[in-house]
C-alpha positions as CSV (number, residue, x, y, z in Angstrom):
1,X,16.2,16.7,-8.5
2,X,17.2,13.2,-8.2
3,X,16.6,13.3,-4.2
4,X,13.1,14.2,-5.1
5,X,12.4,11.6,-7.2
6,X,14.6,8.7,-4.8
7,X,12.3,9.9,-1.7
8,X,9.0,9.6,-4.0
9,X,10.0,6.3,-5.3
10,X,10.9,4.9,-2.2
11,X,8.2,6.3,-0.3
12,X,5.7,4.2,-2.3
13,X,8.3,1.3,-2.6
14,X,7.7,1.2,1.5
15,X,3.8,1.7,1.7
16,X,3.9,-1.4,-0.5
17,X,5.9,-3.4,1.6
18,X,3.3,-2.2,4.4
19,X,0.7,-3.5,2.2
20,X,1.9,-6.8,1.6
21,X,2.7,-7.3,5.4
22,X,-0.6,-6.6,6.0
23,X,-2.1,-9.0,3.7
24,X,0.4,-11.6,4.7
25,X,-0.9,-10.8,8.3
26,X,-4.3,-11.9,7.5
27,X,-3.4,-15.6,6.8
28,X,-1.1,-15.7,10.2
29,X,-2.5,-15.7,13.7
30,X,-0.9,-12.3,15.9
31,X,-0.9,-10.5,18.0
32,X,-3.5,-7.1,17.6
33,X,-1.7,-5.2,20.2
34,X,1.8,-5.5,19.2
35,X,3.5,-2.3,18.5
36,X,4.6,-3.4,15.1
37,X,1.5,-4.9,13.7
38,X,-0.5,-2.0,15.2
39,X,2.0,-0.3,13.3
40,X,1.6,-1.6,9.7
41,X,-2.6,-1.7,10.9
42,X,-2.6,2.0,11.2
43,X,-0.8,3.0,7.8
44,X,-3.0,0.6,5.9
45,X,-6.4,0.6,7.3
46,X,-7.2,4.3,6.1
47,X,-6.0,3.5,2.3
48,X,-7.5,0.0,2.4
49,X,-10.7,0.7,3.8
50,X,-11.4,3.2,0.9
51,X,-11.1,0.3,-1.6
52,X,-13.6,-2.2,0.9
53,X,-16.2,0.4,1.3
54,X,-16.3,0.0,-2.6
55,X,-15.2,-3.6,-3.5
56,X,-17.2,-6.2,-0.8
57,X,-15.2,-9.4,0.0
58,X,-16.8,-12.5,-1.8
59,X,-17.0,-15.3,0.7
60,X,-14.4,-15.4,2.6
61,X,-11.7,-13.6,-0.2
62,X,-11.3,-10.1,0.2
63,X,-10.3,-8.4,-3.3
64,X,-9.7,-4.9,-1.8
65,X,-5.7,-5.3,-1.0
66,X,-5.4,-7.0,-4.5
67,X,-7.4,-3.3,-6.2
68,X,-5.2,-1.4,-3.3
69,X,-1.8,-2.5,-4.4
70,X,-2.6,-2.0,-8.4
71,X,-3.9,1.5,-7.9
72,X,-0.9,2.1,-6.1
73,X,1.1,1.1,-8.7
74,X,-0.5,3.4,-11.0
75,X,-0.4,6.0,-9.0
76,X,3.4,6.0,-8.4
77,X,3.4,5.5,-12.4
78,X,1.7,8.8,-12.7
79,X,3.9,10.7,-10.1
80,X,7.3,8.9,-10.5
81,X,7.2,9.6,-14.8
82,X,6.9,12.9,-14.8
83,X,9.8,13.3,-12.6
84,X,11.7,11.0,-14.6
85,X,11.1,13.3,-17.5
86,X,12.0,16.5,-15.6
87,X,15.4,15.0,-14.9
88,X,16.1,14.2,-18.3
């Protein structure tokens, strides 16, 4: 049971650290068609885009990653727990 809940927890441990590259990729100038960042584009954009089809930027500040990276954390909250308290 505990190799369930390591590969949940680190699953969403990852996807954040693909979230926060991405947002630190939108203050740095890249390249779009490096593997990599295409990489880290196409994990994020399907997740993210749910959260800018509902939040629109204001000016030039884009909330969406900021509501992305809180519901994730809530979600792993409510999927990580109740593993936690099958184990024990």
């Amino acid at each position: 049971m505990f190799i369930i809940y390591d590969a949940v927890d680190v699953a969403f441990e990852v996807y954040k650290f693909i979230l926060i590259a991405r947002i630190i990729l939108s203050f740095v100038k890249h390249n779009p068609y490096n593997p990599v960042i295409r990489f880290i584009y196409d994990l994020s954009e399907p997740y993210l885009g749910i959260f800018r089809r509902v939040i629109p930027p204001v000016g030039m500040i884009d909330f969406s990653p900021i509501a992305a990276f809180f519901t994730l954390s809530i979600i792993q909250y409510w999927i990580v727990l109740p593993l936690v308290r099958a184990i024990f």
